[in-house]
TORNUVO-659576 format. One line per 8 residues: number of its first residue (from 1); their letters; for each residue x, y, z of C-alpha. Coordinates in Angstrom, 2 decimals, m for minus. Layout:
<nodes>
NUM = A = X Y Z; ...
</nodes>
This chain:
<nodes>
1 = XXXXXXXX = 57.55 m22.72 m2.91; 60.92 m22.51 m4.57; 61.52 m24.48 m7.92; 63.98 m25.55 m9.48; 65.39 m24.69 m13.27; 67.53 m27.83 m14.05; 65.95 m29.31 m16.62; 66.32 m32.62 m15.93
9 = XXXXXXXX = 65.28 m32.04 m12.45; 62.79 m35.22 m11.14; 61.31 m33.29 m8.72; 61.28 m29.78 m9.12; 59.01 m29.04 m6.31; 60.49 m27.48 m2.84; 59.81 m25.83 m0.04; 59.99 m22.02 0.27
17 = XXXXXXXX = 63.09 m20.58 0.70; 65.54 m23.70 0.53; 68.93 m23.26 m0.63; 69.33 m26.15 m2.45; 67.00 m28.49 m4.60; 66.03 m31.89 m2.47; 65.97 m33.93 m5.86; 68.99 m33.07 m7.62
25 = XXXXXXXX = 71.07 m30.45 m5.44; 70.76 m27.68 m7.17; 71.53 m24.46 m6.25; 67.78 m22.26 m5.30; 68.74 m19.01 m5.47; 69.82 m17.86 m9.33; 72.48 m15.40 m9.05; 72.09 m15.05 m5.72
33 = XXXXXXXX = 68.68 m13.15 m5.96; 65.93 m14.72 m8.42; 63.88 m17.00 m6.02; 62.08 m19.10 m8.54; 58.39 m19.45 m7.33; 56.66 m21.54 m10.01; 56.61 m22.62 m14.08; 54.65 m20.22 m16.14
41 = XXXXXXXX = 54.95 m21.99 m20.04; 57.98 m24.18 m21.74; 57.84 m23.94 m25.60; 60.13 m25.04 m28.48; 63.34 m23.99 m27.01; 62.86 m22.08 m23.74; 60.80 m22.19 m20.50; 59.32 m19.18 m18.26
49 = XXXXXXXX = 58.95 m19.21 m14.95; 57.39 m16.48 m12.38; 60.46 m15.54 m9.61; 61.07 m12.88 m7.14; 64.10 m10.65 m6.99; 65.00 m11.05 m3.28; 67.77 m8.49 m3.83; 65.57 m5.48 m4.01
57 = XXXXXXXX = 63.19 m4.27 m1.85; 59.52 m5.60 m1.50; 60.91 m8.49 m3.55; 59.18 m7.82 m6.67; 57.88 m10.18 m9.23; 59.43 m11.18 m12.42; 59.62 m13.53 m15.24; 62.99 m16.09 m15.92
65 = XXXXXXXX = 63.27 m17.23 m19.67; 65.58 m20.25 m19.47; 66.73 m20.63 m23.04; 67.44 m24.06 m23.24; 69.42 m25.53 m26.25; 68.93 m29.26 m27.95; 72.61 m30.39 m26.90; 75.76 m29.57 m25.87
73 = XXXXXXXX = 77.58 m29.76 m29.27; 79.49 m26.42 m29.93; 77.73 m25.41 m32.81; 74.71 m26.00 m30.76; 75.66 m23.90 m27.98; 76.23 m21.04 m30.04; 73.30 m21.06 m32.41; 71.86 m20.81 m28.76
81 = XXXXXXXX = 74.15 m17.91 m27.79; 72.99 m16.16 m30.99; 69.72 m16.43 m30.18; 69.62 m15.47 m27.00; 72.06 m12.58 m27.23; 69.40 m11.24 m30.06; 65.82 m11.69 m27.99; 67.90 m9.62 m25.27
89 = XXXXXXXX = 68.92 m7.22 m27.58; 65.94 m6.53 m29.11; 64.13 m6.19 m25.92; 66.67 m3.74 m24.81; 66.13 m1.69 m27.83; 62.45 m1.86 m27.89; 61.57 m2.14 m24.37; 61.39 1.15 m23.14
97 = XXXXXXXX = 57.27 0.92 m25.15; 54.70 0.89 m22.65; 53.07 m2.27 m24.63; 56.35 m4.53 m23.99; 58.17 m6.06 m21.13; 61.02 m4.64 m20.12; 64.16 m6.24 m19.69; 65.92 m6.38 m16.39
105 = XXXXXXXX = 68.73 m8.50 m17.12; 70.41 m11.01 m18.67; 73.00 m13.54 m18.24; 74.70 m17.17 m18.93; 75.06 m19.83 m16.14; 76.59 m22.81 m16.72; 75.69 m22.89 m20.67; 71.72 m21.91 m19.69
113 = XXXXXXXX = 70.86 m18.51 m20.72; 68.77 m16.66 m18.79; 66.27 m13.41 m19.52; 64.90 m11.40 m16.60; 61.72 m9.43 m17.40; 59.10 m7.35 m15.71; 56.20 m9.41 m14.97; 53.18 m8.69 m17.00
121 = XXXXXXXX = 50.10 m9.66 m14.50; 46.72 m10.05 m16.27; 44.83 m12.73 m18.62; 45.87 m13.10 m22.50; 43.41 m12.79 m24.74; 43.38 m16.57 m25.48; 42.18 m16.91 m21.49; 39.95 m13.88 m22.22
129 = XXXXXXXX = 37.72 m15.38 m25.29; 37.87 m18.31 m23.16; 35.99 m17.15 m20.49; 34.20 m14.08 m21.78; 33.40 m15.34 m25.40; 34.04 m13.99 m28.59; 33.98 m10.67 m29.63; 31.92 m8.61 m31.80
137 = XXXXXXXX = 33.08 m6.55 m34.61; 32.97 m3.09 m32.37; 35.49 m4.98 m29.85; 37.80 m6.11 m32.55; 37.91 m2.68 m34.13; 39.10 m1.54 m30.48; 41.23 m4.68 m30.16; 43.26 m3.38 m33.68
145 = XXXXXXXX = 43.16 0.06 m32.33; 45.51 m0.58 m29.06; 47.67 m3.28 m31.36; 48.33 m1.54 m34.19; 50.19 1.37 m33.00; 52.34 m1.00 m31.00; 53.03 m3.45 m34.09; 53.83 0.13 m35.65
153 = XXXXXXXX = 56.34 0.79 m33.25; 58.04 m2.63 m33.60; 58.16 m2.36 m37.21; 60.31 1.16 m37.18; 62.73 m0.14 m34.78; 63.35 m3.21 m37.59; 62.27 m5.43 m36.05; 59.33 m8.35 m36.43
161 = XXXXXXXX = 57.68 m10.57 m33.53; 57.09 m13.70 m35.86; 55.00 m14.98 m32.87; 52.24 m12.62 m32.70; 49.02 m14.70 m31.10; 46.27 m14.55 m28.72; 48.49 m16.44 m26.11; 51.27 m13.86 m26.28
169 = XXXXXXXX = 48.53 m10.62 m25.91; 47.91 m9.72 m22.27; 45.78 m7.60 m21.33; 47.39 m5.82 m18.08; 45.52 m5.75 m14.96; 46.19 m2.44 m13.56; 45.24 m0.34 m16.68; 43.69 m2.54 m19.05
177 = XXXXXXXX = 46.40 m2.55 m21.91; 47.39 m4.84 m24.81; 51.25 m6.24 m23.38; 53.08 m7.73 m26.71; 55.57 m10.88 m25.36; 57.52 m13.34 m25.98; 60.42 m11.90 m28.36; 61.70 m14.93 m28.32
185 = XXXXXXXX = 61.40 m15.77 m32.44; 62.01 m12.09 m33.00; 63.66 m11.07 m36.93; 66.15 m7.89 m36.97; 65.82 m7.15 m40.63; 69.31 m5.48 m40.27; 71.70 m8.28 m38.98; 71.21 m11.59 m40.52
193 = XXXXXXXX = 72.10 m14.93 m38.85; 74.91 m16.84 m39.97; 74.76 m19.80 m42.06; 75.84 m22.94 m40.28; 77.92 m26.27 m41.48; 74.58 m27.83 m42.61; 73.75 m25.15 m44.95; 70.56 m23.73 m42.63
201 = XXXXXXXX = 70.81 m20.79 m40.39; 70.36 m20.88 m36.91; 67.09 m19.78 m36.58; 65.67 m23.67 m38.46; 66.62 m25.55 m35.46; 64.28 m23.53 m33.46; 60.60 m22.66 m33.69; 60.09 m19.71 m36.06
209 = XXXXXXXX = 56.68 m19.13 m35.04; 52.85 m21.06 m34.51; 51.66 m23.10 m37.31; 48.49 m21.45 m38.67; 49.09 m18.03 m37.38; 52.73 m17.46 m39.48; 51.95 m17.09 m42.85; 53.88 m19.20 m45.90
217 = XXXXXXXX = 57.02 m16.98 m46.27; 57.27 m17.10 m42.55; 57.30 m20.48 m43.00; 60.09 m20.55 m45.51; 62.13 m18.32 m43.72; 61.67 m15.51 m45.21; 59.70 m12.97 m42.81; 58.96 m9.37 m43.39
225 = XXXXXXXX = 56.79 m6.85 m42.05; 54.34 m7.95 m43.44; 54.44 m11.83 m41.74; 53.25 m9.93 m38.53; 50.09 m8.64 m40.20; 49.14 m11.70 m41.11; 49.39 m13.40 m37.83; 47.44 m10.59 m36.19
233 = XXXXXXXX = 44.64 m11.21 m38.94; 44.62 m15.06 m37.88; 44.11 m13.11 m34.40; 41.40 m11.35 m35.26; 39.34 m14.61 m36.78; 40.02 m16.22 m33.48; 38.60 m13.41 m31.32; 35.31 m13.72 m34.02
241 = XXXXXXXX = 35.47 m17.32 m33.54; 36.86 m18.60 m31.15; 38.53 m21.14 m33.34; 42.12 m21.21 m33.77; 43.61 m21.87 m37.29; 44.12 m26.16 m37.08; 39.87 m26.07 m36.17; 39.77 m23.88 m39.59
249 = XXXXXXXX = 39.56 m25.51 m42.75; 41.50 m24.47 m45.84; 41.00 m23.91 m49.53; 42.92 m26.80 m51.27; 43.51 m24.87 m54.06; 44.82 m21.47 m52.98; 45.58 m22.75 m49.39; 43.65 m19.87 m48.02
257 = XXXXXXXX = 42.01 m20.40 m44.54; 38.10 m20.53 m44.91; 36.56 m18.19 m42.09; 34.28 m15.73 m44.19; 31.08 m17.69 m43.24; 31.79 m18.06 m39.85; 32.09 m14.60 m38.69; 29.25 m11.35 m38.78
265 = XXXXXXXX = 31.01 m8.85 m39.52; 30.07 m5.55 m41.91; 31.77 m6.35 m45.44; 34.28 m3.85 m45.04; 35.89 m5.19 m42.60; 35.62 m8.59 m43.80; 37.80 m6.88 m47.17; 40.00 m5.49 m44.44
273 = XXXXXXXX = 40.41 m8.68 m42.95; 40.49 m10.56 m46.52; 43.30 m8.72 m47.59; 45.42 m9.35 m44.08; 45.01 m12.38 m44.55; 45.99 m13.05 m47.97; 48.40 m15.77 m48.59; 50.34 m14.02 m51.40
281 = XXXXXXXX = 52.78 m11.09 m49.70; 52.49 m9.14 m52.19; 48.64 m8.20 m52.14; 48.48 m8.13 m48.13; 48.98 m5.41 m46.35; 52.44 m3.88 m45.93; 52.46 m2.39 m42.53; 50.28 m1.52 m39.82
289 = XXXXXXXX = 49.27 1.96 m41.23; 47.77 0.58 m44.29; 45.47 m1.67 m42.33; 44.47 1.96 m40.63; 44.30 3.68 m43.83; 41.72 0.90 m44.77; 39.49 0.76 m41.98; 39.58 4.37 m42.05
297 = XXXXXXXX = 38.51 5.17 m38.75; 40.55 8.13 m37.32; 40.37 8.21 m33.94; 42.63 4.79 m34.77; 44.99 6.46 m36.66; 45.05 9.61 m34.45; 45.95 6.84 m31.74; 48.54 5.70 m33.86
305 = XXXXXXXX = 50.23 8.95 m34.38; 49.88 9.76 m30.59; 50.96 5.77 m29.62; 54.65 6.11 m31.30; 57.23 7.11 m28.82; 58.14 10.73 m29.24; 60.46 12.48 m31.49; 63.35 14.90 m31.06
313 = XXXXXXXX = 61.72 18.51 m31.26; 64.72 18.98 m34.58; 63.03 15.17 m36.21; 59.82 16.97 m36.48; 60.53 20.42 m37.05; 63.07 18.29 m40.20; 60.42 15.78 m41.51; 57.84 18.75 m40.68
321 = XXXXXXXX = 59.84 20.90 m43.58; 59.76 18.04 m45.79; 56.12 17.11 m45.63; 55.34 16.90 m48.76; 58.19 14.81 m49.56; 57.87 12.35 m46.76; 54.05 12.21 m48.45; 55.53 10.69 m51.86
329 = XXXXXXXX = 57.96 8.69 m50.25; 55.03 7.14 m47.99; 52.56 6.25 m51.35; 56.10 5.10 m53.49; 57.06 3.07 m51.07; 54.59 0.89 m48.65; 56.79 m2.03 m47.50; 58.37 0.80 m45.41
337 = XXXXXXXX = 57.37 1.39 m41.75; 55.61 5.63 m42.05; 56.86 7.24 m38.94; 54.59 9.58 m36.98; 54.22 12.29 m39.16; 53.23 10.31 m42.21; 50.92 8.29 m39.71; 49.62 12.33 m39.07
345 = XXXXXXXX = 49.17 12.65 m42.98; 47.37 9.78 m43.43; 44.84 10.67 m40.89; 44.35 14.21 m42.81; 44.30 12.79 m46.26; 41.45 10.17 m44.44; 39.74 12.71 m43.16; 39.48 14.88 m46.28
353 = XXXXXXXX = 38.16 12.16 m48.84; 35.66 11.26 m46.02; 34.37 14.45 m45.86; 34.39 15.49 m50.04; 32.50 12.03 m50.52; 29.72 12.65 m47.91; 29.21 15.89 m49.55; 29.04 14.89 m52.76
361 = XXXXXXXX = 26.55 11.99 m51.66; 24.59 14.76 m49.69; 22.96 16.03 m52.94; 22.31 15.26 m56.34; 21.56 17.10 m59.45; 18.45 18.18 m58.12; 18.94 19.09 m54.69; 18.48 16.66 m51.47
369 = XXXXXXXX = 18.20 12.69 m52.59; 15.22 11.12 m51.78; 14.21 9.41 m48.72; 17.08 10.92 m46.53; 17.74 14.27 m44.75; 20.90 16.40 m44.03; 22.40 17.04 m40.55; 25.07 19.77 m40.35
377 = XXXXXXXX = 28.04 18.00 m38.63; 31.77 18.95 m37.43; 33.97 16.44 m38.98; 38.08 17.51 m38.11; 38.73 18.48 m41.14; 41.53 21.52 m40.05; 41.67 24.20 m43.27; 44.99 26.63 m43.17
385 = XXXXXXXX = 43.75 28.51 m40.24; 42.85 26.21 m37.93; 39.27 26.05 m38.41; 37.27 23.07 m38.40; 34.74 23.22 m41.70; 31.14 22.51 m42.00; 29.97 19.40 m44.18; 27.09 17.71 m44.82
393 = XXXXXXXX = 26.23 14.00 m43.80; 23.95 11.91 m45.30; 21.08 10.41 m42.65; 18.39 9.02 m42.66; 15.38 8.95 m40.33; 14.22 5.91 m38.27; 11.08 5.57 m36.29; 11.73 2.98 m33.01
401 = XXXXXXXX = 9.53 0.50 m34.39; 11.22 0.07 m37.53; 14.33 0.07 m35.40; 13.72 m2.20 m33.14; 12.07 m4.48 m35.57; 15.24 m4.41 m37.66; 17.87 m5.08 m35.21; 15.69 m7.94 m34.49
409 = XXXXXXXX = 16.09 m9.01 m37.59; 19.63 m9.28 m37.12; 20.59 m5.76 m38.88; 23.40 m4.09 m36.54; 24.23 m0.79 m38.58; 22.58 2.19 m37.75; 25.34 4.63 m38.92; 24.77 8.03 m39.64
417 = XXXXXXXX = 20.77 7.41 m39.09; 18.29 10.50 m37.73; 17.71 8.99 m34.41; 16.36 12.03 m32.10; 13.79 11.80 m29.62; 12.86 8.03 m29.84; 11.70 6.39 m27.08; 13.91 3.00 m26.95
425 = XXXXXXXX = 13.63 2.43 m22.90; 14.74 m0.84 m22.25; 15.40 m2.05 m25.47; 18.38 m4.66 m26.31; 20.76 m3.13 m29.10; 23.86 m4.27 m27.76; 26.94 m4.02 m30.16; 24.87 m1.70 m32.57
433 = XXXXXXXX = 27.02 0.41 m34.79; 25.67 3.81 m34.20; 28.66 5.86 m35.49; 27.77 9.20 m36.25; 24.39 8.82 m36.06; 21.64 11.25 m34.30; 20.56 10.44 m30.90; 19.62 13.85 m29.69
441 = XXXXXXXX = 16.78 13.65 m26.62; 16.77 10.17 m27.45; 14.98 7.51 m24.63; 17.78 4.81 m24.02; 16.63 4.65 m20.14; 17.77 1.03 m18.98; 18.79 m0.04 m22.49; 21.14 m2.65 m23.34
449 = XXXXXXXX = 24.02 m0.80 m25.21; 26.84 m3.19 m24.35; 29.95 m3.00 m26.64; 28.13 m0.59 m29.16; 29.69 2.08 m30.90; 29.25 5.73 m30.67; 32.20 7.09 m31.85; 31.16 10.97 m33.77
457 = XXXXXXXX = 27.76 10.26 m32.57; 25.55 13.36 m31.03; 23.61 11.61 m27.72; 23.31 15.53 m26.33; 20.52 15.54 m23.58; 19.87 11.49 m24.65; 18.81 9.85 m21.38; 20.82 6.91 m21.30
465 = XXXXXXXX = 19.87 6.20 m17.53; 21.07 2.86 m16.02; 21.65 1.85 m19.38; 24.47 m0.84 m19.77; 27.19 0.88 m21.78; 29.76 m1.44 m20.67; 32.52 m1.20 m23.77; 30.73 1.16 m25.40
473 = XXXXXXXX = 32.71 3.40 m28.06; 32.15 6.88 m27.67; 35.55 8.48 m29.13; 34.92 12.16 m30.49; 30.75 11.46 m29.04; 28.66 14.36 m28.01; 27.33 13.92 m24.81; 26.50 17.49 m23.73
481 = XXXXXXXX = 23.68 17.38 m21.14; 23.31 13.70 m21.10; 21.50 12.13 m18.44; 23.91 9.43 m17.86; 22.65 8.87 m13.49; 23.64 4.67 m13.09; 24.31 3.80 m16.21; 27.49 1.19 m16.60
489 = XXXXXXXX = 30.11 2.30 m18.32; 32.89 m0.18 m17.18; 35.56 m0.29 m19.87; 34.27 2.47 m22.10; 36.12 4.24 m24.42; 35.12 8.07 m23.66; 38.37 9.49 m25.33; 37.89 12.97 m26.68
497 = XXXXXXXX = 34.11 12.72 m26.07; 32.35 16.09 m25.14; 30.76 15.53 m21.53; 30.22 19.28 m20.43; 26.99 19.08 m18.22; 26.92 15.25 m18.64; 25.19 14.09 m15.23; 27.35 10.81 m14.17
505 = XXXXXXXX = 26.14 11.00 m10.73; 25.94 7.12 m9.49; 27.49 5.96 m12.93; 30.11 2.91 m12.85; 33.36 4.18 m14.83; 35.50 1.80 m13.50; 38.06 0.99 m16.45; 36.77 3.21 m18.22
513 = XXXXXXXX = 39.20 5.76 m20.78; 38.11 9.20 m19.70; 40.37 11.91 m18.71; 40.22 14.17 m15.59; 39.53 16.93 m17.62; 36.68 15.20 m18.86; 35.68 14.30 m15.51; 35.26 17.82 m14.26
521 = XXXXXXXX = 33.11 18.98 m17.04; 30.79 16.58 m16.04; 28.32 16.38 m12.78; 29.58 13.49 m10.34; 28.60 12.61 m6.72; 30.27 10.28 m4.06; 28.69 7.37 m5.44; 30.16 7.31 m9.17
529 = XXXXXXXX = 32.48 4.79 m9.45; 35.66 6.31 m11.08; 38.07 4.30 m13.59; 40.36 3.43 m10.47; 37.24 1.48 m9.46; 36.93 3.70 m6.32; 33.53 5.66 m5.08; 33.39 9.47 m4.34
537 = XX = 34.56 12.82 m5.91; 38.07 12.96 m5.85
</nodes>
């Protein structure tokens, strides 16, 4: 089919490959390349449509943004201009991120403006809770870990999305990663629109982001970095609901949205949530590090540091010379975006407290506390010469009846507990925090482990076979010797995990985050399903 962009079009619809439009006579081909195949969204002030680019070869998919202004006043036209000169602009300058569309060109055509960007194929997360259901608190931990580092990114180039929701998150199709889009009510903190004859800038006449998910200074105009990590909170609800913000209701008093007793979530993360979402700028969280620094998990911050595009070898060896600097200027100042190294610090300083407080909670005046035991445990805590230190974690020892019997009772956290040698065959203890925990020779044959998280956790010579792992977390895991023969784990997160001797023969890894390195340490055979999705050993 080829479609027509005049807006006032009757009949849009044609045949493939006609030249001109059978309705209104319009003109098929844009610029004499972008074949126009079918309407993908209209919003406020723009429509997107799905088009080939007949003058390369293959004729490979794209996406048209028709910006298409109110009138055709003057002043109109150019508050349009404006606009669209700045969306193309900023996706110039920040499109060369794995996590954002990039921009192929752009032009104006008989006073329509026009954006040409790669095509982003996959469901957004919207579609995804949709048909999936809502997540659990393991999968929104993971969600914030791949967005995070991307709203980072944004952030240092000055800029902020306004418009960040579930219908603008894809999740790509060939490797499974968050896409940001739709720039199109984008802020650049550095060049401020003009104020027109009414006494209202440009921006008023057009959406400045979804009602519910921009918070009130958004609302007023007055966006900062900040704005973004509120709409990503309202995000976050909706992936633990499944309700967006108008099925919410709202404190009259403080205007706050009311979502607390809705979702089942640990209480710090409901803080860490709280406190994104808090209707007052100044207590909410400043930028996307601070949320990090808060859930303090970091492998996310580690992904963070690793997720921001590279610096000039003479940046780092600079900022590198003026660490401790860069460290004041991070705690004096949060409203500013941290670059990669003080991401790096953050992670250390993390890491450090982390491991001084499970010490000190390891013992008490009188030796080992009551009613738990100590496991010696390498945390990555680097000293001056590289080597990792010792420290001691608090756990505690579970028998499987007074597991199972709990997690029937609804309790979910199992962190840090003595778990070795149990015999849990079969059981359901799907999206189960196990972080850290014990699981040594531990009997998880056919088990239900779905979406559970095992990041730091020791599973060595665990036999976890044909267990479903699907979305498991396993970041920084032990898994030395496993017996891991059919077990699913589609869409796992296996970064960093230690699988030397880990027998995956017949295992489904399809999705799955694993390196090749990783791969090789382990056993396979030619029916393990590799992350590609294909059988066999290579």
């Amino acid at each position: 089919m080829s479609y027509c962009l005049n807006p006032t079009c009757p009949n849009p619809e044609n045949v493939a490959y006609s030249q001109r439009c059978q309705s209104c006579g319009s003109r098929l081909l844009l610029r004499d390349r972008y074949r126009v195949l079918e309407p993908l969204g209209q919003g406020g002030f723009g429509a997107t449509f799905l088009a080939l680019d007949e003058a390369l070869p293959g004729e490979p998919s794209c996406v048209i943004k028709q910006l298409r202004p109110s009138g055709t006043a003057p002043h109109v036209l150019q508050m349009a201009r404006e606009l669209f000169e700045r969306e193309a602009k900023t996706l110039g300058k920040i499109g060369n991120h794995p996590q954002v569309p990039r921009l192929l060109d752009y032009f104006e055509e008989q006073e329509q403006f026009y954006l040409i960007q790669e095509y982003i194929s996959g469901a957004t997360l919207q579609q995804e809770v949709k048909l999936n259901g809502i997540l659990s608190e393991t999968g929104v931990k993971q969600f914030l870990s791949e967005i995070l580092p991307l709203l980072q990114y944004i952030h240092e180039q000055k800029v902020i999305h306004r418009d960040i929701k579930p219908a603008n998150l894809i999740r790509r199709t060939q490797d499974a990663r968050m896409v940001l889009i739709d720039f199109g009510a984008v802020k650049n903190q550095v060049s401020q629109v003009a104020t027109n004859q009414s006494g209202h800038t440009a921006l008023t006449a057009y959406a400045i982001g979804t009602p519910g998910f921009a918070p009130p200074e958004q609302m007023a105009m007055r966006p900062v970095y900040a704005s973004d990590i509120y709409a990503l909170g309202v995000t976050c609800i909706y992936l633990l609901t499944g309700k967006t913000p108008k099925d919410l209701d709202y404190n009259p008093t403080t205007g706050e949205m009311m979502w607390e007793q809705l979702v089942h979530v640990s209480d710090h993360l409901t803080s860490v949530l709280r406190k994104m979402l808090d209707v007052s700028v100044r207590n909410r969280y400043q930028s996307a590090t601070d949320v990090l620094r808060a859930l303090e998990i970091e492998p996310y911050l580690e992904s963070l540091s690793k997720g921001l595009l590279v610096k000039s070898d003479t940046t780092i060896k600079e900022r590198s010379h003026n660490r401790h600097e860069d460290s004041a200027v991070l705690c004096s100042n949060p409203s500013a975006p941290p670059t990669g190294i003080g991401v790096a610090q953050v992670a250390a300083a993390i890491r450090a407290r982390r491991a001084k407080a499970v010490e000190a909670a390891g013992l008490d005046a009188g030796g080992m506390r009551h009613g738990y035991g100590t496991a010696k445990s390498t945390l990555p805590n680097s000293n001056s010469n590289g080597s990792q230190t010792q420290v001691s974690k608090v756990v505690r020892k579970l028998d499987t009846q007074s597991l199972l019997t709990a997690y029937l009772k609804g309790r979910r956290d199992f962190a840090l507990h003595n778990l070795n040698l149990l015999n849990l065959q079969g059981a359901d203890l799907s999206e189960t925090n196990f972080h850290s925990a014990q699981l040594q020779n531990t009997n998880l044959q056919g088990a239900n482990l779905h979406n559970s998280d095992f990041g730091r956790a020791s599973l060595t010579k665990a036999n976890l076979k044909d267990a479903n792992l699907s979305k498991a977390y396993f970041n920084h895991a032990d898994l030395e010797g496993a017996d891991l023969r059919g077990a699913d784990l589609s869409n796992a997160y296996l970064s960093n995990a230690n699988l030397r001797g880990a027998n995956l023969c017949g295992a489904n890894l399809s999705g799955a985050k694993i390196s090749d390195e990783q791969m090789a340490l382990a056993k396979t055979n030619w029916m393990t399903v590799r992350p590609n999705g294909k059988r066999g050993l290579l």
